[in-house]
VEXLOKOL-755844 format. One record per residue: x, y, z of N, C-alpha, C in turn. Coordinates in Angstrom, 1 decimal. Example, Ala and Ser with C-alpha at 12.3 -4.5 7.8 and 13.67 -1.06 7.14 Angstrom:
REM residues 2
<<13.2,-5.7,7.8>,<12.3,-4.5,7.8>,<13.2,-3.3,7.8>>
<<12.8,-2.2,7.1>,<13.7,-1.1,7.1>,<12.9,0.0,7.9>>
This chain:
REM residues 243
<<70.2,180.6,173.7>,<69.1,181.3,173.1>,<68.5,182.3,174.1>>
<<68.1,183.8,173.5>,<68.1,184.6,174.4>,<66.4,184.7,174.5>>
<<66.0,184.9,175.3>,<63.8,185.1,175.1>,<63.9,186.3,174.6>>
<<63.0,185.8,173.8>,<62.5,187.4,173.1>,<63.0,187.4,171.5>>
<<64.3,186.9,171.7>,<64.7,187.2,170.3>,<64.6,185.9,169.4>>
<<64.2,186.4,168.2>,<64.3,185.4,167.0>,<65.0,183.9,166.3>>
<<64.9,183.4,166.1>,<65.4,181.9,165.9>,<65.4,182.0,165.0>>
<<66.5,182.3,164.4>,<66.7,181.6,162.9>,<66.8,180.5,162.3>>
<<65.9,179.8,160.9>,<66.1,178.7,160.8>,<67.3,177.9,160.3>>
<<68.7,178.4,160.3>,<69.7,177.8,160.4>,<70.0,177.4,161.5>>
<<69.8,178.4,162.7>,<70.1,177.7,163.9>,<69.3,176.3,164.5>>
<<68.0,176.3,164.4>,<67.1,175.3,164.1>,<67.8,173.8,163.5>>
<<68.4,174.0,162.2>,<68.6,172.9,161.5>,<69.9,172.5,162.3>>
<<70.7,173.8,162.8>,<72.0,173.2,163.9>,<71.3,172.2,164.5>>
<<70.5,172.9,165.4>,<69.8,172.6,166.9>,<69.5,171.0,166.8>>
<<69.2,170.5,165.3>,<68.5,169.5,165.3>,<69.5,168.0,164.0>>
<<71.0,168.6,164.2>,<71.6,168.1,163.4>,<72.0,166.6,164.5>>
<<72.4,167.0,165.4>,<73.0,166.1,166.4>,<71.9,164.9,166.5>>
<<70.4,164.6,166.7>,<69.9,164.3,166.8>,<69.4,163.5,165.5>>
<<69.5,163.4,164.4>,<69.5,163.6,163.3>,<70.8,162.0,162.9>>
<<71.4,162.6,163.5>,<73.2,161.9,163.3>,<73.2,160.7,164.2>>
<<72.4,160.8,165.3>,<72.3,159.5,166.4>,<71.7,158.5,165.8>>
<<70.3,159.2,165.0>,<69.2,158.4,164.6>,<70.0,157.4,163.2>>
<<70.4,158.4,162.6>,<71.6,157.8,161.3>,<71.7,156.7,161.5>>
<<72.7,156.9,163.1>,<73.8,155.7,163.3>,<72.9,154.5,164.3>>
<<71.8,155.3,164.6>,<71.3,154.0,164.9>,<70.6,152.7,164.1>>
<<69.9,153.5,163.1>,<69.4,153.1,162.0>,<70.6,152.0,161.2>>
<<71.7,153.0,160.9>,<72.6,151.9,160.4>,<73.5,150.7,161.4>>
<<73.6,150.9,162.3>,<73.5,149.8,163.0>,<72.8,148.4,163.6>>
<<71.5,149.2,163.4>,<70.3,147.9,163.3>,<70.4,147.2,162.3>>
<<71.0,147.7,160.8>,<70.6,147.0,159.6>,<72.2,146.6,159.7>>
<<72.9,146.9,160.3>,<74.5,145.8,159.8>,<74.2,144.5,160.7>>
<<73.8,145.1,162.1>,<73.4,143.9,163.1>,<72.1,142.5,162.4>>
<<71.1,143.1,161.6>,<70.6,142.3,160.8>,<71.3,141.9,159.3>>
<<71.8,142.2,159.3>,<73.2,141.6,158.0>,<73.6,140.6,158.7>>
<<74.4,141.1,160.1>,<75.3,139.6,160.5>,<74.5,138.7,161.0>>
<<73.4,139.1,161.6>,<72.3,137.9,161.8>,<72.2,136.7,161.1>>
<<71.4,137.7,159.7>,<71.3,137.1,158.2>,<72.6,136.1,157.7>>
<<73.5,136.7,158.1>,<74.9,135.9,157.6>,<75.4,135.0,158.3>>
<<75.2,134.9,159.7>,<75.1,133.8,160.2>,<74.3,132.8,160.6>>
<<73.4,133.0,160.1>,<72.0,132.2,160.1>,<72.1,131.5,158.4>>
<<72.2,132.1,157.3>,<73.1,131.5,156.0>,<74.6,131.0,156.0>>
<<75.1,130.7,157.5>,<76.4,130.0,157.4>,<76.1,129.0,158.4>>
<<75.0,128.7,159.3>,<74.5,127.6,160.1>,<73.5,127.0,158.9>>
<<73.1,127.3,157.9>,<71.9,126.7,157.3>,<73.0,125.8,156.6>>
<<74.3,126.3,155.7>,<75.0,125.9,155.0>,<75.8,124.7,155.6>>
<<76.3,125.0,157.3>,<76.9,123.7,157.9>,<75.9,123.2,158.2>>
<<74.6,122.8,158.3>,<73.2,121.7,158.3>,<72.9,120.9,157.3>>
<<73.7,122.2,155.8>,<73.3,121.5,155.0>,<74.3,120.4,154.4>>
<<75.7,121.2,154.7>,<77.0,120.3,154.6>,<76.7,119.0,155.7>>
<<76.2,119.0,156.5>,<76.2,117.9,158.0>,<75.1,116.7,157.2>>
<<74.0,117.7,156.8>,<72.8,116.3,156.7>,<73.5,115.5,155.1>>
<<74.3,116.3,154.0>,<74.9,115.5,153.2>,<75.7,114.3,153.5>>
<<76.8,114.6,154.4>,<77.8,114.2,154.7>,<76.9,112.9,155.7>>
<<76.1,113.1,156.3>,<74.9,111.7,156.8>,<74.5,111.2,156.2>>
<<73.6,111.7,155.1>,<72.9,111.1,153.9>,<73.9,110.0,153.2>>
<<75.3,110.6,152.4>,<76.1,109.7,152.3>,<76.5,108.3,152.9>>
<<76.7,108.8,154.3>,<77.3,107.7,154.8>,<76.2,106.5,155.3>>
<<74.5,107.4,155.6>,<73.4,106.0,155.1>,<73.3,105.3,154.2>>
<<73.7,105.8,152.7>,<73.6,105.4,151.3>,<74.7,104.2,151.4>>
<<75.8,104.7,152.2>,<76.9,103.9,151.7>,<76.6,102.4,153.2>>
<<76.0,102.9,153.9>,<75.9,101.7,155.1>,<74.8,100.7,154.8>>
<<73.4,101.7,153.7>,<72.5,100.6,152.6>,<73.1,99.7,151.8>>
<<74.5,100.3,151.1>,<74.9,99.6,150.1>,<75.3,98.6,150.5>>
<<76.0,99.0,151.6>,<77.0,97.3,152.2>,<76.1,96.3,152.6>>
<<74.8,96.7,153.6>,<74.2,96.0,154.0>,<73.1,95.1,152.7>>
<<73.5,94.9,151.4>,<72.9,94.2,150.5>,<74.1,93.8,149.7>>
<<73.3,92.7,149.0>,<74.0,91.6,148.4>,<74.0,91.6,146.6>>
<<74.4,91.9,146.0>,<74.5,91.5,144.4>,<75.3,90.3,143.8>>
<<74.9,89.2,144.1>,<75.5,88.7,143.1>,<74.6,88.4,141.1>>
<<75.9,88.0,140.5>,<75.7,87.7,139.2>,<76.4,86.4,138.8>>
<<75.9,85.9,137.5>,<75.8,84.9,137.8>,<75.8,83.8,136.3>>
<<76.9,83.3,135.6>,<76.5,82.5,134.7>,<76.5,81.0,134.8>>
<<76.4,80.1,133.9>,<76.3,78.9,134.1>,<75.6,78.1,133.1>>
<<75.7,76.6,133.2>,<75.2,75.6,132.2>,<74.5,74.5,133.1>>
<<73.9,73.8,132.4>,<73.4,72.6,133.2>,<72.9,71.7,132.2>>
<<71.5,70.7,132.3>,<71.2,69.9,131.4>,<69.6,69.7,132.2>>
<<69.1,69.2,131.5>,<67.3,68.9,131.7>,<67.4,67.8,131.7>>
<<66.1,67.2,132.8>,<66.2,66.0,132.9>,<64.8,65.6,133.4>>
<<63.6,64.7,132.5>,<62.8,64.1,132.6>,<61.9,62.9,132.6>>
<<60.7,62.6,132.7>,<60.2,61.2,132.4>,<60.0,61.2,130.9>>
<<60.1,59.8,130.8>,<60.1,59.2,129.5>,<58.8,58.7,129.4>>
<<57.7,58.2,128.4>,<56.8,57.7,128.4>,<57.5,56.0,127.8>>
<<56.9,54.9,128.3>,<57.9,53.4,127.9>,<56.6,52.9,127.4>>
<<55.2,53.6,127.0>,<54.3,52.5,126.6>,<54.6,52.1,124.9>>
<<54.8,51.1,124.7>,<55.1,51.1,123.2>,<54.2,50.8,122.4>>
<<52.9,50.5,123.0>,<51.7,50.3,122.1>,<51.0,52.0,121.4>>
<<51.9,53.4,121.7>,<51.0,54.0,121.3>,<52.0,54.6,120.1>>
<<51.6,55.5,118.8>,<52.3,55.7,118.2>,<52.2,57.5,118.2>>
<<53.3,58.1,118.0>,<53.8,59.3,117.6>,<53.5,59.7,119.4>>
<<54.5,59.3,120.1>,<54.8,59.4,121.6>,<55.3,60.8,121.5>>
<<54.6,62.2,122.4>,<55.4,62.7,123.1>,<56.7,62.6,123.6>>
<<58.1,63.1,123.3>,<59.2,62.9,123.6>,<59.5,63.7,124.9>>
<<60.5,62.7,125.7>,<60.6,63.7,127.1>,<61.4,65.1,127.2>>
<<61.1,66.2,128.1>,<61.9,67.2,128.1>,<63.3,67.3,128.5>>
<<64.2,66.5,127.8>,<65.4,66.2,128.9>,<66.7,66.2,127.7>>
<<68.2,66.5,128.1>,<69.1,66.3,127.4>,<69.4,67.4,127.0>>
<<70.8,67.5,126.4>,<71.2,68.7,126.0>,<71.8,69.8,126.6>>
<<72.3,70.9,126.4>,<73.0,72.0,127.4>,<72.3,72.9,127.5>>
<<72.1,73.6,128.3>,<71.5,74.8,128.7>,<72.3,75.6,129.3>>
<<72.5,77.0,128.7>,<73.7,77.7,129.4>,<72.4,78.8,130.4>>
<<73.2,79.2,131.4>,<71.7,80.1,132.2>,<72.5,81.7,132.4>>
<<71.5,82.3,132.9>,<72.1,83.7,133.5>,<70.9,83.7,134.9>>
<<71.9,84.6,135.9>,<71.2,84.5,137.3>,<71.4,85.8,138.1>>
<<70.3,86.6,137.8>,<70.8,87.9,139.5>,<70.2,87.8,140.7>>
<<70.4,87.8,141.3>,<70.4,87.9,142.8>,<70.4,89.1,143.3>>
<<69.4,89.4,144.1>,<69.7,90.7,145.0>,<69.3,90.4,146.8>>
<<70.4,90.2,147.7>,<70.4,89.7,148.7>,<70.5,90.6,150.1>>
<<69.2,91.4,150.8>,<69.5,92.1,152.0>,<70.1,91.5,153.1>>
<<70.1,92.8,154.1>,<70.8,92.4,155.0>,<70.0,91.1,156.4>>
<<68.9,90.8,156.0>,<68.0,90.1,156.7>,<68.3,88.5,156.1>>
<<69.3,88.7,154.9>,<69.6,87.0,154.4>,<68.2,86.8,153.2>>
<<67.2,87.8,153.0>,<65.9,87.9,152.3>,<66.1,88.8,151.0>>
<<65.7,88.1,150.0>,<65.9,89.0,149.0>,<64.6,89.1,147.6>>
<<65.6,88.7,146.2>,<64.9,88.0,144.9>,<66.0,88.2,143.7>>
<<65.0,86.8,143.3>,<66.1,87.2,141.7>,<65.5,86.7,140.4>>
<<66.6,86.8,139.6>,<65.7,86.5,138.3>,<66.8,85.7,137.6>>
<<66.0,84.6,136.7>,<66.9,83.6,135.6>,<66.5,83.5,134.8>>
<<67.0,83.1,133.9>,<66.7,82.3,132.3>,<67.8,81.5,131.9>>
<<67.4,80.2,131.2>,<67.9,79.2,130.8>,<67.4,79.1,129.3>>
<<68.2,78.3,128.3>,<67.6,78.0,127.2>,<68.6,76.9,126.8>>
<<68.0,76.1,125.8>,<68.9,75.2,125.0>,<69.9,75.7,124.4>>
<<71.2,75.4,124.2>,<72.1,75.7,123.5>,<72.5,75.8,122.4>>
<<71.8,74.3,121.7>,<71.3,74.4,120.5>,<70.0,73.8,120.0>>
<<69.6,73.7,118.7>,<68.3,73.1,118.5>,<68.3,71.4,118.2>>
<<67.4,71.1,118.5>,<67.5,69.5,118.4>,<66.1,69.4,117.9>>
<<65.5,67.9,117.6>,<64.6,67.9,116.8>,<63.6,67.1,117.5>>
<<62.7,67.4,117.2>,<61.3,67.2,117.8>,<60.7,65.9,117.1>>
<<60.6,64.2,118.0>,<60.5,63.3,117.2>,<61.0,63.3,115.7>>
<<62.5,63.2,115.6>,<63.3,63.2,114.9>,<62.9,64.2,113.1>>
<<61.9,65.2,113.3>,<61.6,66.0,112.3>,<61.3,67.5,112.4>>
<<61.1,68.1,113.6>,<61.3,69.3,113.4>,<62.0,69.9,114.4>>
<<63.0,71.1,114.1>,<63.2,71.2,115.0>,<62.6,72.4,116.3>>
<<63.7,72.3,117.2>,<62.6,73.2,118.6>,<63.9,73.5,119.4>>
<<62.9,74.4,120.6>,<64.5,75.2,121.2>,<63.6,75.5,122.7>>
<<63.8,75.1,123.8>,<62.9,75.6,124.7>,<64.2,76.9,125.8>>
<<63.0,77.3,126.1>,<63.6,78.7,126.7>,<62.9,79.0,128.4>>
<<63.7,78.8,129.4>,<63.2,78.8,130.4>,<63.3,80.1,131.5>>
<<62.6,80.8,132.2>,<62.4,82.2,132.8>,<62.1,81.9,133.7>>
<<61.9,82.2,135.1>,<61.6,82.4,136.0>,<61.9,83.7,137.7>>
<<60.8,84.3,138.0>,<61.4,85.6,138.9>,<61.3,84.5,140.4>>
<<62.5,84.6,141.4>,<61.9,84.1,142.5>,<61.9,84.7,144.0>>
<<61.3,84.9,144.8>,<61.5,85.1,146.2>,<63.0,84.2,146.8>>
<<63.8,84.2,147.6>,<65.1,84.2,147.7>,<65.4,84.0,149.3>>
<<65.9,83.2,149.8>,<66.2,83.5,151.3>,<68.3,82.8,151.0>>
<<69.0,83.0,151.8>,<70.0,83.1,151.6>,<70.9,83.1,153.0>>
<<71.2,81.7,153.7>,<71.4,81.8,155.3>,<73.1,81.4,154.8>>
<<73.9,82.2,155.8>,<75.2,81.5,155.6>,<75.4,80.4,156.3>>
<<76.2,79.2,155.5>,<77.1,78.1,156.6>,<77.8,78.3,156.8>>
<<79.0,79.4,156.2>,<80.3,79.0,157.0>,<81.2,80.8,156.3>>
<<82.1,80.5,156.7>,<83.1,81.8,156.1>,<83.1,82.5,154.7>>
<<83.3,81.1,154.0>,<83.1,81.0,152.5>,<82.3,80.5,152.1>>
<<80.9,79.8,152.8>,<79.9,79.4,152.0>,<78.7,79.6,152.3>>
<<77.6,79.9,151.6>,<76.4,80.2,152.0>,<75.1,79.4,150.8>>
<<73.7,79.1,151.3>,<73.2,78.5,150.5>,<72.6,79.5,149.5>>
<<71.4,78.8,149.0>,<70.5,80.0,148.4>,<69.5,79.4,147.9>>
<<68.1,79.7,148.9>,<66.8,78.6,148.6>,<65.8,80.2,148.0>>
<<65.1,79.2,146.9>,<64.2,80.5,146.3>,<62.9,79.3,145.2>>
<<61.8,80.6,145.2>,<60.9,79.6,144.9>,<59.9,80.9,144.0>>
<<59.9,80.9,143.3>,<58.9,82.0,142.2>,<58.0,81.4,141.3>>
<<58.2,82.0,140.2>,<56.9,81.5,138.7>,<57.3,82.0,137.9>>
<<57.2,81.6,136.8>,<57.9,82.0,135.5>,<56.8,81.3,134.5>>
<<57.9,81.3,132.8>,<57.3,80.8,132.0>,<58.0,79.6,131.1>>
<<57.4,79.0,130.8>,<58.1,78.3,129.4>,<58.1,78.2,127.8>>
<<58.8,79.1,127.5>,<58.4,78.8,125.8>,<59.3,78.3,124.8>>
<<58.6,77.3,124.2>,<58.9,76.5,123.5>,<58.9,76.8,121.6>>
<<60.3,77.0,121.0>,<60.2,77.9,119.8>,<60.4,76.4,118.8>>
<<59.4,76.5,117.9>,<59.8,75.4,116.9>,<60.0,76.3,115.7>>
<<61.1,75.6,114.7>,<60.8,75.7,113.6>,<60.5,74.8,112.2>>
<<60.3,75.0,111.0>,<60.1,74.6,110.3>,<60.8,72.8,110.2>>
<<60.0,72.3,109.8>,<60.6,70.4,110.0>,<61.8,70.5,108.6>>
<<62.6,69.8,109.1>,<63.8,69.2,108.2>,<63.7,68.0,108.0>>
<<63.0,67.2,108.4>,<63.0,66.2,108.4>,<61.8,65.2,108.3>>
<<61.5,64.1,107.6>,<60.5,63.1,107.3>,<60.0,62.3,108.4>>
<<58.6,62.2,108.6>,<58.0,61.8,109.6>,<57.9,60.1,109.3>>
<<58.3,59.9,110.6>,<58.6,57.9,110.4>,<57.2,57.1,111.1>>
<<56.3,58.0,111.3>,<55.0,57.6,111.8>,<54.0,57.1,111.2>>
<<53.4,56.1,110.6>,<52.1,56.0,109.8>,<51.3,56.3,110.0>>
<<50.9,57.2,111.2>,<49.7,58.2,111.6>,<49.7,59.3,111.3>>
<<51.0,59.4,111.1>,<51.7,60.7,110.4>,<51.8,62.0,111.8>>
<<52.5,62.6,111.6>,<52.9,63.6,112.2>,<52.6,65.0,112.9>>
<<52.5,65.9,113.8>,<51.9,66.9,113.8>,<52.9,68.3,114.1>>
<<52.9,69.2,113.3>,<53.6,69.8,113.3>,<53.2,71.3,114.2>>
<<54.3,71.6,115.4>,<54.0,72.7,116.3>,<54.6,73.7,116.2>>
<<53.5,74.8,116.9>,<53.8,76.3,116.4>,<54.6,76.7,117.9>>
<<55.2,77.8,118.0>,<55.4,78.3,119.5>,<54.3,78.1,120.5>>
<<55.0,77.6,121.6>,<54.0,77.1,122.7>,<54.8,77.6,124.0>>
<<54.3,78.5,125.0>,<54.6,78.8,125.6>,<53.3,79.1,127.2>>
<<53.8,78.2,128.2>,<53.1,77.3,129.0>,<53.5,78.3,130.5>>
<<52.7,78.6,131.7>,<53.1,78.9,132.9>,<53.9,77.8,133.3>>
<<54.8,78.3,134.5>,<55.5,77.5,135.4>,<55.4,77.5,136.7>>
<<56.2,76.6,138.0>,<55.9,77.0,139.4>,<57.4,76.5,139.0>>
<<58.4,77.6,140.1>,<59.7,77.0,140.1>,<60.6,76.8,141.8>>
<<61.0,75.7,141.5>,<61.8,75.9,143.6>,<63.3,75.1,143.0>>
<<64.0,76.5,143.5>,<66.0,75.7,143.8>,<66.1,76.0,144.4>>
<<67.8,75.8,144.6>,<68.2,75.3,145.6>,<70.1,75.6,144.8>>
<<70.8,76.0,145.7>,<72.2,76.2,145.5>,<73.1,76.4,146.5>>
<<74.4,75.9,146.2>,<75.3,76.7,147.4>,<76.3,77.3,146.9>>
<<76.5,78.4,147.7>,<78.2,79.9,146.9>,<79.2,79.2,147.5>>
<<80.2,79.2,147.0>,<81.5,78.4,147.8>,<82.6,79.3,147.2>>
<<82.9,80.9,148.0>,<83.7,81.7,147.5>,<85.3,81.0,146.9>>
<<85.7,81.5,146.1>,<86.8,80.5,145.4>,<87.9,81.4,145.6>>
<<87.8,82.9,145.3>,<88.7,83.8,145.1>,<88.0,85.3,145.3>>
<<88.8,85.7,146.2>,<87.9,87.3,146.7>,<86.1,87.2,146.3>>
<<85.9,87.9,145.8>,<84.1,87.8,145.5>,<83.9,86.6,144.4>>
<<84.8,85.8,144.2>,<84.0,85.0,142.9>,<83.3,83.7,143.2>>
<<82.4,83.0,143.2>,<82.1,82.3,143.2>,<81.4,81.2,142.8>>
<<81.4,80.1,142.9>,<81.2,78.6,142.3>,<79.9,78.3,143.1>>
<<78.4,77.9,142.3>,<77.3,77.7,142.7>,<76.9,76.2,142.0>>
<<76.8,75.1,142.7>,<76.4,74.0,142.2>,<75.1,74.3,142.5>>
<<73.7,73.8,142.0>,<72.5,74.0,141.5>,<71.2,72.7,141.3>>
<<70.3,73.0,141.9>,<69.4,72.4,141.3>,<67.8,72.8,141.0>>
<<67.2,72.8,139.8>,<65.8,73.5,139.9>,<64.9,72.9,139.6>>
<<63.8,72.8,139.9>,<62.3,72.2,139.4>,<61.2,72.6,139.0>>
<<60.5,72.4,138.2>,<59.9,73.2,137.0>,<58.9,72.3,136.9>>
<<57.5,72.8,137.7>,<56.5,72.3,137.2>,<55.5,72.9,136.2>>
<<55.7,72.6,135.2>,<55.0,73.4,133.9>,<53.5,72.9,133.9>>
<<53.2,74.0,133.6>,<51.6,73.6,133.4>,<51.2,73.2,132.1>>
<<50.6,72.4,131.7>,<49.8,71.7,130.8>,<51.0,72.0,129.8>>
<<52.4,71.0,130.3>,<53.8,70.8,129.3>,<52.9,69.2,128.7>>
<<52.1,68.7,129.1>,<51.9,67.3,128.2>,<51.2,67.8,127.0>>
<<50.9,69.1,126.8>,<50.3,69.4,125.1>,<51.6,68.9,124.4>>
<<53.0,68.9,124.8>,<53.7,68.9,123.6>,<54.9,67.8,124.1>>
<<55.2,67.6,125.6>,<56.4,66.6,125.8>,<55.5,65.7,127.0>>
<<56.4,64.9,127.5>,<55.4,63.7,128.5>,<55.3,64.2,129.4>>
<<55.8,65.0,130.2>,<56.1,65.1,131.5>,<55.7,66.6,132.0>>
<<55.0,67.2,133.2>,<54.8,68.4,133.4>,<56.0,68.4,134.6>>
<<56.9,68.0,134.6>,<57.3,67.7,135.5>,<59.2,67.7,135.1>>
<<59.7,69.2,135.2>,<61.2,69.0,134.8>,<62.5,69.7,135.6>>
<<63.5,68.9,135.7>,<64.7,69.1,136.7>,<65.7,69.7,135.8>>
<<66.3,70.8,136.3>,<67.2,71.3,135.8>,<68.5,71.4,136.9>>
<<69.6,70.7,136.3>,<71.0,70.4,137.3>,<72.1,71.2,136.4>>
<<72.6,71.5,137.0>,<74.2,72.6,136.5>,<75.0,73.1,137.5>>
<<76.2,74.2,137.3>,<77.1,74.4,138.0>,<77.1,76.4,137.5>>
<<77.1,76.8,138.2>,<77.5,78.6,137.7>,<78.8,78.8,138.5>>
<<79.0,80.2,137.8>,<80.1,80.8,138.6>,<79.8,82.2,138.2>>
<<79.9,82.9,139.9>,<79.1,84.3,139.7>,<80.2,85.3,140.4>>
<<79.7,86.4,140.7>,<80.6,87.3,141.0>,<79.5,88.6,142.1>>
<<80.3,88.5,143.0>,<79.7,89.3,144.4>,<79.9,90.4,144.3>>
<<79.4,91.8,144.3>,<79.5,93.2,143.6>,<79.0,94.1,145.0>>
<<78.6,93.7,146.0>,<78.2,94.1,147.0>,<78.2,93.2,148.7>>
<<78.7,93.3,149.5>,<78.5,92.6,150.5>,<78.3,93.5,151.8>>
<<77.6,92.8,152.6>,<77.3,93.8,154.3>,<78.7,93.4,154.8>>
């Protein structure tokens, strides 16, 4: 450029193209460099996120083992006091006899501590001082402890509360009392319950539970002699989960 003389504004827009072109490329280089940032910062979030799955899993699966499911079927029989006074007439009959098939789950942590739930009922109906008949139905949720003895065997002590209901129906039958008779509606009474069993694996998870339970019903003398009833049987259940 010479002094004195004129600038034209093409030369100008020369003058100021180069400058112009740095700024370009610097500009677009900040924003590719924030691209790959962005993209590798969205490809570490994605292996965190692949990592914390792939942990979460293998917690879920190290929970599962560390608890216990068994299930559980089975039969037994009831067994109670008899009243022997013979001076009284239309005696309460005892709670006892008969089959009772049950169902039992179990759910057993890794501490040997758990809970479960049962129910028992009569098999069939039988008759209530030989004229109506009845069907009792037994429930109970319990707290669970579960210590092993040996390779294949472990106990299983548990102690809850439940209920007892007692279904009658209509009498079939003629009352042999001269006092005559009284005929009962559904009665269904609280319980306290404590058993007692042992697992004696037989074959891979299956197993054989001999059994005993006790059933103190509350105010069961409204309708049989005894508040006081034992339930003995045999299950065979199946292990669905082990630590």
């Amino acid at each position: 450029m010479v002094p004195g003389q004129p600038v034209s504004t093409a030369k100008i827009l020369l003058a100021s193209a180069g400058p112009l072109r740095l700024f370009r490329r610097a500009a677009n280089l900040k924003y590719a460099l924030q691209e790959l940032d962005e993209t590798k910062r969205g490809l570490y979030l994605r292996k965190f996120a692949l990592l914390m799955s792939v942990c979460a899993f293998f917690g879920f699966s190290t929970l599962a083992r560390s608890q216990q499911i068994d299930v559980a079927v089975g039969a037994g029989t009831l067994i109670s006091s008899k009243n022997t006074n013979a001076s009284q007439t239309y005696l309460p009959p005892p709670e006892k006899g008969g089959i009772y098939p049950s169902v039992t789950f179990d759910r057993i942590y890794k501490n040997r501590f758990g809970f479960s739930a049962e129910g028992s009922w009569r098999a069939k109906q039988t008759l209530y001082n030989y004229f109506q008949q009845y069907r009792p139905v037994l429930y109970d949720f319990n707290a669970v402890f579960a210590p092993r003895l040996g390779k294949q065997t472990s106990a299983i002590l548990m102690a809850g509360a439940g209920g007892q209901s007692v279904l009658f129906y209509a009498p079939y039958g003629p009352c042999y009392y001269a006092s005559g008779c009284v005929t009962h509606l559904n009665s269904t009474h609280f319980l306290i319950h404590v058993g007692a069993g042992v697992n004696y694996t037989v074959w891979r998870k299956v197993f054989v539970r001999p059994e005993a339970h006790y059933y103190r019903i509350v105010n069961n003398t409204d309708i049989f002699h005894s508040d006081n009833v034992v339930r003995v049987g045999v299950s065979v259940g199946y292990t669905f989960h082990t630590e």
